[in-house]
C-alpha positions as CSV (number, residue, x, y, z in Angstrom):
1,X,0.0,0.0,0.0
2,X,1.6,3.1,-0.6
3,X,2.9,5.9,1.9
4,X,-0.1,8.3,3.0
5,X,1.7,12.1,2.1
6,X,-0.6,13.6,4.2
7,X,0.5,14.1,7.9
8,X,-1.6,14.1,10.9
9,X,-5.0,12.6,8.6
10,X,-7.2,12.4,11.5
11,X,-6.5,14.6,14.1
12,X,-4.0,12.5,16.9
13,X,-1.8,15.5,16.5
14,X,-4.4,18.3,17.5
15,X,-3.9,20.3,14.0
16,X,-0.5,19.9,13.5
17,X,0.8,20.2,9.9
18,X,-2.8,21.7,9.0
19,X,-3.4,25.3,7.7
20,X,-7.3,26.7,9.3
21,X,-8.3,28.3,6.2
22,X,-11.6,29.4,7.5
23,X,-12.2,28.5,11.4
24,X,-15.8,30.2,11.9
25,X,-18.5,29.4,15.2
26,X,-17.1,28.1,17.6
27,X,-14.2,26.9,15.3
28,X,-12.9,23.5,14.4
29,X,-12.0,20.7,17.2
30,X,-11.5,17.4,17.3
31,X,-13.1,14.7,18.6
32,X,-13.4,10.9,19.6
33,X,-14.8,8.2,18.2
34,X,-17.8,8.2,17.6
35,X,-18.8,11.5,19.7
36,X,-22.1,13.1,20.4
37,X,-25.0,11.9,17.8
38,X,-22.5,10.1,15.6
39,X,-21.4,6.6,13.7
40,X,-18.6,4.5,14.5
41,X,-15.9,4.3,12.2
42,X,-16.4,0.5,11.3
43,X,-13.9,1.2,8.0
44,X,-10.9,1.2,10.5
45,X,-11.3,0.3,14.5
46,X,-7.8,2.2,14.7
47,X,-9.1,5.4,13.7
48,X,-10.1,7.0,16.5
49,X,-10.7,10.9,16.1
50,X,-12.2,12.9,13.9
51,X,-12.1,16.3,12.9
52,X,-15.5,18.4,13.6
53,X,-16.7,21.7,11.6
54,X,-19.1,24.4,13.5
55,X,-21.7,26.6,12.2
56,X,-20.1,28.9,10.4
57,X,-17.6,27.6,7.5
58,X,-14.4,25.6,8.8
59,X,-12.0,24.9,6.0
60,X,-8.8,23.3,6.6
61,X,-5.7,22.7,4.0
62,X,-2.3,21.1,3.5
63,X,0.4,21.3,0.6
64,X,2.0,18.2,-0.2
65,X,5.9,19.4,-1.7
66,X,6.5,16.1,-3.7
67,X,10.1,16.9,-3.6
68,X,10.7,16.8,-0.1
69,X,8.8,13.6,0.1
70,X,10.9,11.9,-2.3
71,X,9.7,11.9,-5.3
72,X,11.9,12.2,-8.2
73,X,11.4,15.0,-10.5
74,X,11.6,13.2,-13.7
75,X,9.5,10.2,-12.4
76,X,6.7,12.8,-12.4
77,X,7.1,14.8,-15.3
78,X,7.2,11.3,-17.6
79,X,5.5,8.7,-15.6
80,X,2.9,10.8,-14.4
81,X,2.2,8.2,-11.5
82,X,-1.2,8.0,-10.8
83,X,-2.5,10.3,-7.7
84,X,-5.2,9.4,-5.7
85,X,-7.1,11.3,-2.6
86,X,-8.9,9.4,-0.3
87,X,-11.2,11.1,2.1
88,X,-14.1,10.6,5.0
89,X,-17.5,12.4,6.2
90,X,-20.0,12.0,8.3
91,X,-23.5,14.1,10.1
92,X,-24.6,13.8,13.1
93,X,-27.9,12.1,13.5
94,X,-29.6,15.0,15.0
95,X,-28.0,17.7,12.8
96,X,-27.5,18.4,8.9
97,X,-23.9,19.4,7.4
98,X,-22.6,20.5,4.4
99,X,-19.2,19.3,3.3
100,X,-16.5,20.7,0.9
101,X,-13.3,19.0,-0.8
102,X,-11.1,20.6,-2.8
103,X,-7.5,18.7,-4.4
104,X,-5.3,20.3,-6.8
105,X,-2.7,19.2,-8.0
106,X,0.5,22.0,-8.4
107,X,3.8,23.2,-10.3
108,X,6.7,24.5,-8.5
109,X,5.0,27.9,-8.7
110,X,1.6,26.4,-7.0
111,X,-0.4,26.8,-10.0
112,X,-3.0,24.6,-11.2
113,X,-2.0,21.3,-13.3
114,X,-5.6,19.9,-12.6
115,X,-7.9,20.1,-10.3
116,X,-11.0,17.8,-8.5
117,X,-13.6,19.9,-7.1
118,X,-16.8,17.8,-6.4
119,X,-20.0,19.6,-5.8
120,X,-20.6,20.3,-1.9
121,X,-22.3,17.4,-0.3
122,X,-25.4,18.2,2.1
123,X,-26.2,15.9,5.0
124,X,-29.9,15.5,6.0
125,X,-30.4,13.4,9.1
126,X,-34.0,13.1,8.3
127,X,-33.1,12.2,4.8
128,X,-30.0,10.6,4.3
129,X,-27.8,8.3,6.0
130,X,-25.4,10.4,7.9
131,X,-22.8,7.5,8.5
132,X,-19.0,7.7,7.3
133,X,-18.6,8.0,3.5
134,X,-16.0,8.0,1.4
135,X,-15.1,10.6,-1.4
136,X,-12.0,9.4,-3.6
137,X,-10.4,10.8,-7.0
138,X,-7.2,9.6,-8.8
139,X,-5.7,11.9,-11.1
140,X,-3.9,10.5,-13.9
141,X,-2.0,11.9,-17.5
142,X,-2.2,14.9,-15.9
143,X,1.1,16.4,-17.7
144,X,4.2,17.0,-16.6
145,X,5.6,19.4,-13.8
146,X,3.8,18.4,-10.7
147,X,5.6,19.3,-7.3
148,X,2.4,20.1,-4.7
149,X,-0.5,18.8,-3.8
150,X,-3.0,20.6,-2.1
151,X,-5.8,19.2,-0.2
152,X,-8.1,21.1,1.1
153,X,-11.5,20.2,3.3
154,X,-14.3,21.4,5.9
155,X,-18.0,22.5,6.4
156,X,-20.7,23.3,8.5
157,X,-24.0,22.8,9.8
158,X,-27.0,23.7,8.5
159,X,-28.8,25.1,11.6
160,X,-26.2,27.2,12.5
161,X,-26.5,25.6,16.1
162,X,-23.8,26.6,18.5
163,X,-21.3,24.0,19.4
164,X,-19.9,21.2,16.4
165,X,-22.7,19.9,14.9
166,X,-21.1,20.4,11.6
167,X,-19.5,18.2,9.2
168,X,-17.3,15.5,10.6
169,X,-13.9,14.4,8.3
170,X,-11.1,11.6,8.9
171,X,-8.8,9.4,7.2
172,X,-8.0,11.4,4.6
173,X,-5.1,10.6,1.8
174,X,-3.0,11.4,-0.9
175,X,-1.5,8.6,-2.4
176,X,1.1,8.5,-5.6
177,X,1.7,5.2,-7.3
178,X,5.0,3.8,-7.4
């Protein structure tokens, strides 16, 4: 299985390695397994926290530099190994959510090679089945100079209740083939 490139996926280092793009209501926090109103994580027993959004937009990102991870320059540029990002939501089962993902994929200047934005994903808890999901993409001939990655990811509720009855995420990736 190859090496996850993102660091600290689901929260066992408070936010370390994470940039709070947007950290609004009561802000993000994290959580255990599987919290107030929530689903186990049944995918993987040793996942065990969670990030948790609030009522006002909580956005959080990372940039992946390829380089410093090892990969080789011209592996990229002709190869083009396949990338692939992996993530998890969930809602409460007394509160809707809204969730967000955005992956692109960079040059050494950080600017868009390609990109995977999927349409926001509302949570219902009277209408849907709030338990984890997964979201994945893999990029692939995607042209040559790729050196980031960034991955970015959040929410909200959709009372706007005080507290973190937003959109839960976890066990997110980035994966390159080797």
């Amino acid at each position: 299985m190859p090496e996850n490139l993102l660091k600290n996926p689901n929260g066992d280092e408070d936010f370390e390695h994470w940039e709070l793009i947007e950290n609004g209501g009561d802000e993000w926090r994290i959580e255990e397994m599987p919290g107030d109103c929530g689903y186990d994580f049944s995918v993987d027993y040793s996942v065990t926290k969670y990030f948790c959004t609030s009522f006002e937009p909580c956005l959080k990102k990372q940039v992946i530099n390829l380089l410093e991870n090892g990969c080789d320059p011209e592996t990229l540029d002709i190869a083009q190994p396949a990338v692939t990002v992996e993530d998890w939501y969930s809602g409460r089962t007394d509160c809707g959510c809204i969730y967000k993902l955005s992956v692109a994929l960079l040059d050494e200047n950080q600017e868009v090679i390609a990109e995977f934005n999927p349409d926001d994903v509302t949570l219902d808890p009277d209408t849907d089945d709030c338990s984890w999901k997964k979201v994945t993409h893999t990029f692939k001939d995607y042209g040559p100079g790729l050196r980031f990655i960034s991955f970015e990811h959040g929410g909200e509720d959709t009372k706007f209740w005080k507290g973190w009855f937003g959109v839960r995420v976890t066990g997110s990736s980035v994966t390159i083939e080797s």
